[in-house]
C-alpha positions as CSV (number, residue, x, y, z in Angstrom):
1,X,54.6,1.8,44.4
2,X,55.3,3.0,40.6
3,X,54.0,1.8,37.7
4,X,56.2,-0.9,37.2
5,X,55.8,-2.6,40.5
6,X,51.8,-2.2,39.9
7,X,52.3,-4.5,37.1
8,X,54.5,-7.0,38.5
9,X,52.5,-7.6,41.5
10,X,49.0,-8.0,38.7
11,X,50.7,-9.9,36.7
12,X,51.7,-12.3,39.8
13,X,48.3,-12.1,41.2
14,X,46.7,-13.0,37.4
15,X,49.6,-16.5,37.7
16,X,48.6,-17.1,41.2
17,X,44.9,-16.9,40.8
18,X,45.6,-19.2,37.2
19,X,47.5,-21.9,39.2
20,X,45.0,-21.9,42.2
21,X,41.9,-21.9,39.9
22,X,43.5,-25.3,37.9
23,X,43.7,-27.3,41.2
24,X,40.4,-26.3,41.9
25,X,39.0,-27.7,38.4
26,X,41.0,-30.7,38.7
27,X,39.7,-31.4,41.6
28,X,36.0,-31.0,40.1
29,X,36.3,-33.1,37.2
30,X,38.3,-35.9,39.6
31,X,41.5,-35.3,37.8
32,X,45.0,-34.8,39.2
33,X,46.5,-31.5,39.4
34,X,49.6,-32.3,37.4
35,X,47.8,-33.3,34.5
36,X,47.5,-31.5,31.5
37,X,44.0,-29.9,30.7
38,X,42.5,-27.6,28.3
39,X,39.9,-25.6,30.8
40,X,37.6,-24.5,28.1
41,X,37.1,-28.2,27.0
42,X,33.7,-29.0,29.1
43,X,32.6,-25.4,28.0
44,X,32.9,-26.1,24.4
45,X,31.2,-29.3,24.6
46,X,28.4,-27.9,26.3
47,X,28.1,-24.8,24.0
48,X,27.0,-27.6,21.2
49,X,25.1,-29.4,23.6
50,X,23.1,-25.6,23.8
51,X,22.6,-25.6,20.4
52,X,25.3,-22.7,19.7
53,X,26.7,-22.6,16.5
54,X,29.8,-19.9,15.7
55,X,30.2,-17.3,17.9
56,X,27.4,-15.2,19.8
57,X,28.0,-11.7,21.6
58,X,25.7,-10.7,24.6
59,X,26.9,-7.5,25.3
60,X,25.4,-5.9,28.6
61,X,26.7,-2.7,30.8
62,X,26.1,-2.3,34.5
63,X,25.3,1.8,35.0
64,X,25.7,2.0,38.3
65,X,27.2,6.1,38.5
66,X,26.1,9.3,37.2
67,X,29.3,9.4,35.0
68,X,27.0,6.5,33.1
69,X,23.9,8.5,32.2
70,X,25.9,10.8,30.9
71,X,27.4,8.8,28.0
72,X,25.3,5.8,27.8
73,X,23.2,7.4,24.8
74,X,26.1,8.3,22.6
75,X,27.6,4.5,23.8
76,X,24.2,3.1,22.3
77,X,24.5,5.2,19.0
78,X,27.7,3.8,17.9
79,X,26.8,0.3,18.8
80,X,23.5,0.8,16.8
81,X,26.0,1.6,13.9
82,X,27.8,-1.7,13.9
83,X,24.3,-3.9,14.4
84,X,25.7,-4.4,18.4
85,X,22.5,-5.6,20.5
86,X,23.3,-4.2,24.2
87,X,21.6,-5.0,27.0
88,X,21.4,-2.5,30.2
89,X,21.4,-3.6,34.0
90,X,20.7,-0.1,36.0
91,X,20.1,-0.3,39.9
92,X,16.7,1.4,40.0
93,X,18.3,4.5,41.7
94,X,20.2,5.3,38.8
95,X,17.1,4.6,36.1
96,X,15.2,6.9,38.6
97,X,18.1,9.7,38.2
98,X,18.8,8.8,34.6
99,X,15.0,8.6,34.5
100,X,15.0,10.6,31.1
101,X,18.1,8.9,29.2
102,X,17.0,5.6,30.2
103,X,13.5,5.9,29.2
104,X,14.7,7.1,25.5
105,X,16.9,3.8,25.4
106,X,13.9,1.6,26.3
107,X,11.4,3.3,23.7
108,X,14.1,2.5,21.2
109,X,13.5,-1.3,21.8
110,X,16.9,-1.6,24.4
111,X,16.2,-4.6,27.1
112,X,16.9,-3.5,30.7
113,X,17.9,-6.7,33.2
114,X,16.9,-6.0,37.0
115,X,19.9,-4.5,38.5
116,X,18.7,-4.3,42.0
117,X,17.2,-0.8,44.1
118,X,19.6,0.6,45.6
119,X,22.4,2.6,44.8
120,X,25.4,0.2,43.9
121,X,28.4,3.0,43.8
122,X,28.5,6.7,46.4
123,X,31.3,9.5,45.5
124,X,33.4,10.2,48.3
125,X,36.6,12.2,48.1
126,X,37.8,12.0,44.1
127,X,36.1,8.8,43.4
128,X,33.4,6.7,42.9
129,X,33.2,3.6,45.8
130,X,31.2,0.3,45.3
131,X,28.1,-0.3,48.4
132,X,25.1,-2.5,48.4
133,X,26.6,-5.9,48.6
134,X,24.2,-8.7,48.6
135,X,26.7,-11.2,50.9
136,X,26.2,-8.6,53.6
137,X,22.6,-8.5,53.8
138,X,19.7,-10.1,55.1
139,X,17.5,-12.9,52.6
140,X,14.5,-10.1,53.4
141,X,16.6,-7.6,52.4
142,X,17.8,-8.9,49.0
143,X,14.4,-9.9,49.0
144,X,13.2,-6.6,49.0
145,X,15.5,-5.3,46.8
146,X,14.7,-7.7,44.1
147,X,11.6,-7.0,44.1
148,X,11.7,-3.0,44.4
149,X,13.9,-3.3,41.3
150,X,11.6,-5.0,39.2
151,X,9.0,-2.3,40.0
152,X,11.2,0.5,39.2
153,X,12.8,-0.6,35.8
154,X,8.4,-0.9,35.1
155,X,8.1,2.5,35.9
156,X,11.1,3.9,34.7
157,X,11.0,2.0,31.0
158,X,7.3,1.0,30.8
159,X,8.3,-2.8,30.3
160,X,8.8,-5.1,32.9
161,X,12.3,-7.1,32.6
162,X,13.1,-11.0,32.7
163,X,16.5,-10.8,33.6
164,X,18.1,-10.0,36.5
165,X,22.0,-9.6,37.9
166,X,23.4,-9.5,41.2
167,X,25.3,-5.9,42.3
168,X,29.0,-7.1,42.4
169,X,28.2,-10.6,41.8
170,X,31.4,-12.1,42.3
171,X,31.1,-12.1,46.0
172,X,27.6,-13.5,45.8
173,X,28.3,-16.8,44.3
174,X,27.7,-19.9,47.4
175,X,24.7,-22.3,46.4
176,X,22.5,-20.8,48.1
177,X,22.9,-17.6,47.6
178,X,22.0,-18.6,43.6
179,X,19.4,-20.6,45.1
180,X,17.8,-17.2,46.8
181,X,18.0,-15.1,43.4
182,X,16.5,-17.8,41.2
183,X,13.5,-18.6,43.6
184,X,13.2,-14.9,43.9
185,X,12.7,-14.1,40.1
186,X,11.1,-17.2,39.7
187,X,8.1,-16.1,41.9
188,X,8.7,-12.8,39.2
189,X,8.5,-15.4,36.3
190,X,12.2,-14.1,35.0
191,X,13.6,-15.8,31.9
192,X,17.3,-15.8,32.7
193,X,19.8,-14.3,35.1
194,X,23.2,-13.2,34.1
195,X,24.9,-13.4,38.0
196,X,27.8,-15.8,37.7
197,X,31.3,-16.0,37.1
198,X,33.4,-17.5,34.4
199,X,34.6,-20.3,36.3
200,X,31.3,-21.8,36.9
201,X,30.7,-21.8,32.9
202,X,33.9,-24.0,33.0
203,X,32.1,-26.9,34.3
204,X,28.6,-26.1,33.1
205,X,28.8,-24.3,29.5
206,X,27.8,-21.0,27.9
207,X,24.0,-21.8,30.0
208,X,22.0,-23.9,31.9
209,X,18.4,-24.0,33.7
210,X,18.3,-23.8,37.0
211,X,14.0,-24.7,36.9
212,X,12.7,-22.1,34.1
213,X,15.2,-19.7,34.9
214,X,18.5,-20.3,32.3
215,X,21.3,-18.6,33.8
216,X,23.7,-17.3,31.6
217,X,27.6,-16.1,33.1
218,X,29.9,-13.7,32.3
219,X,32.4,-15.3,30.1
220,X,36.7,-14.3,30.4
221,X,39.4,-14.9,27.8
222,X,40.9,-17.6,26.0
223,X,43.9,-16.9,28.2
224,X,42.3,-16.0,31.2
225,X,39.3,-18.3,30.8
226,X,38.4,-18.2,34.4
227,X,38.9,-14.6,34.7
228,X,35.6,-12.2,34.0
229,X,37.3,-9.8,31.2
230,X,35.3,-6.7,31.2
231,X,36.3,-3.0,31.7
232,X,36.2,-2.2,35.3
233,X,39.8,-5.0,35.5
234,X,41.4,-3.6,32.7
235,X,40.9,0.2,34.0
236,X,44.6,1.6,34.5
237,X,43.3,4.9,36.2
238,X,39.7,3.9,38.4
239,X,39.4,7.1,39.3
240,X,39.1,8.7,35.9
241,X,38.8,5.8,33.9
242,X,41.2,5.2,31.5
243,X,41.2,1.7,30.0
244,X,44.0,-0.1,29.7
245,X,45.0,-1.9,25.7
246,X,45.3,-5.0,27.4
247,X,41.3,-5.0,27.1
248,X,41.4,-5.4,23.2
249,X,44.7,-7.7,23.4
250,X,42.5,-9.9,25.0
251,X,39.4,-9.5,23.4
252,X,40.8,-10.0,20.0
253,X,43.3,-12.8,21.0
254,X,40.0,-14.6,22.4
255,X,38.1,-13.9,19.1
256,X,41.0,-14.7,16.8
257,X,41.6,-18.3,19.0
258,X,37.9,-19.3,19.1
259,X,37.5,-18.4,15.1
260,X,40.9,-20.3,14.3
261,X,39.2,-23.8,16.5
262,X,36.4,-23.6,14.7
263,X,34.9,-23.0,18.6
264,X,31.0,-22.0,19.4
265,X,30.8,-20.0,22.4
266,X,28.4,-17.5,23.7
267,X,30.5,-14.4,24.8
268,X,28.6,-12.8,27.6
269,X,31.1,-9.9,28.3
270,X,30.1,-6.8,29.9
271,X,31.3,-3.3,30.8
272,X,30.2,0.1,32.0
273,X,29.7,2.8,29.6
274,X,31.8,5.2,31.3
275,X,34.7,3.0,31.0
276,X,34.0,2.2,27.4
277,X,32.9,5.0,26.0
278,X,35.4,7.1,24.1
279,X,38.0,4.4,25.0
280,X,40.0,3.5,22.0
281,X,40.6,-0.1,22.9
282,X,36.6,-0.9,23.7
283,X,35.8,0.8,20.6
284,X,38.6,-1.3,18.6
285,X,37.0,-4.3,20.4
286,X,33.6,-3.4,19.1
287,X,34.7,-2.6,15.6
288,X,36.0,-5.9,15.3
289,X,33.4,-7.3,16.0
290,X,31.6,-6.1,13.4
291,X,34.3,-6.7,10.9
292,X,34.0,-10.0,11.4
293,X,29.9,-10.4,11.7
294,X,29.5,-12.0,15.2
295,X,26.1,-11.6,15.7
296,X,24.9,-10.0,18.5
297,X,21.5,-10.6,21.0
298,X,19.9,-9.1,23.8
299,X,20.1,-11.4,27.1
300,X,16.4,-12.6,26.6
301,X,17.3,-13.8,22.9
302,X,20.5,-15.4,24.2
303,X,17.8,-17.5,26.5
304,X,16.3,-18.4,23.7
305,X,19.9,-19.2,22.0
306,X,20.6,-21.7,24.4
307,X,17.1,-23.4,24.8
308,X,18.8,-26.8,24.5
309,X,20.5,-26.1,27.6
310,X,20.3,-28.5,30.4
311,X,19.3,-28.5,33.4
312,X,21.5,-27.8,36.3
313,X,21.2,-27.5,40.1
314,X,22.8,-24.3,41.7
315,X,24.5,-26.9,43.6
316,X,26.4,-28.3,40.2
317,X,27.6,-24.7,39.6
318,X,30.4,-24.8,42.4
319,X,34.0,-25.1,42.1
């Protein structure tokens, strides 16, 4: 398959997944499918209902590969430059081989979420392949890992965290596999979790509380709404990582839309470093911005954003 047929059968994929995604949220909000409906609606209403006011960017990167340590400290510099606040999730396998780099960030007042123990990507052949899936382990298990995580990002940065994400969350989404995380960091007196997918912030807003734990999820576009936008999709090469422009198309479009509506909105996009560093469309993304002085916070202060948020049973959370 060339180029060309790549992009017809994502661009197909992108319409189909739109189409099927609208019937589910019809069906949610009791609505026929056939009628017209702005999918970001609930989520702006909510994001006053939060308290949110403007625009907010909580900026986090998953590190799960070597190729990470080795540009994450150059990645932090230039977002120190332009006032960006980012906030790390490392699986304690890569703190404890990036033990040095990681340590550095963390003495420099950067927050690290609980990413999980093990390992979340192996090399094999020419690339880099995803493992440690939560959906195909045991509740011990996750348990376990959980709770080794928390320990190592202790050790590792000398701070404990209060935020934790799922490896690969999007497979890990069913009631009560939420249900497990948040009782699991409760008993670790977390703050917030940032482990869901757009679509659930479509029918609950920018954050909610799920007991003390306010979970915050990934946000997509204003065209994609449902869609996480974040590096890893927009990759045109995954195995040497070459971001596509379609990344800043959307991540300015999304801007430009939400500043034009007069729209408040947490944007809780993520990446990983090594698909943003020294890529020209994440680094036009981040230079806008701070042209336009978005503020950014770390995850815990985007709990703290949101305080007014409501609360929500993992149950609510499902499309």
């Amino acid at each position: 398959m060339d180029h060309g047929q790549e992009a017809g059968v994502m661009v197909s994929s992108v319409f189909a997944e739109t189409k099927a995604f609208g019937r589910r949220l019809a069906r949610y909000l009791g609505r026929s499918s056939e009628q017209p409906q702005d999918p970001l609606a609930v989520y702006f209403q909510r994001s006053s209902i939060c308290g949110l006011n403007g625009l907010t960017l909580f900026l986090s990167f998953d590190c799960d590969t070597d190729w990470d340590i080795d540009v994450v400290a150059q990645l932090d510099a230039f977002l120190k430059d332009r006032n960006i606040v980012p906030t790390y999730a490392v699986p304690g396998a890569q703190l404890q081989r990036g033990r040095d780099v990681y340590a550095g960030l963390a003495r420099s007042g950067r927050e690290f979420m609980n990413h999980g123990a093990r390992a979340h990507a192996e090399w094999k052949g020419d690339q880099y392949v995803p493992v440690t899936f939560y959906q195909d382990m045991t509740e011990d298990e996750i348990v376990a890992d959980i709770e080794l995580g928390h320990r190592i990002v202790h050790d590792v940065t000398g701070t404990r965290p209060f935020g934790f994400r799922a490896p690969h969350f999007g497979g890990f989404q069913r009631d009560e596999d939420l249900d497990l995380i948040y009782r699991t960091i409760g008993r670790l007196n977390y703050s917030y979790s940032s482990t869901t997918v757009p679509e659930k912030a479509l029918v609950n807003g920018p954050a909610w509380r799920v007991g003390e734990i306010m979970e915050l999820p990934t946000s997509g576009s204003a065209r994609y709404p449902h869609l996480i936008l974040d590096t890893w999709t927009q990759l045109t090469d995954r195995r040497q990582y070459a971001l596509g422009e379609s990344y800043y198309e959307l991540f300015a479009e999304t801007l430009d839309t939400f500043v034009r509506g007069g729209k408040s909105a947490l944007l809780t996009w993520y990446g990983d470093p090594s698909h943003s560093w020294g890529q020209t469309a994440f680094l036009k993304s981040m230079d806008l911005i701070a042209k336009r002085g978005i503020p950014s916070v770390s995850g815990s202060d985007a709990a703290v954003l949101c305080a007014r948020a409501p609360s929500i049973g993992p149950q609510s959370a499902a499309v």
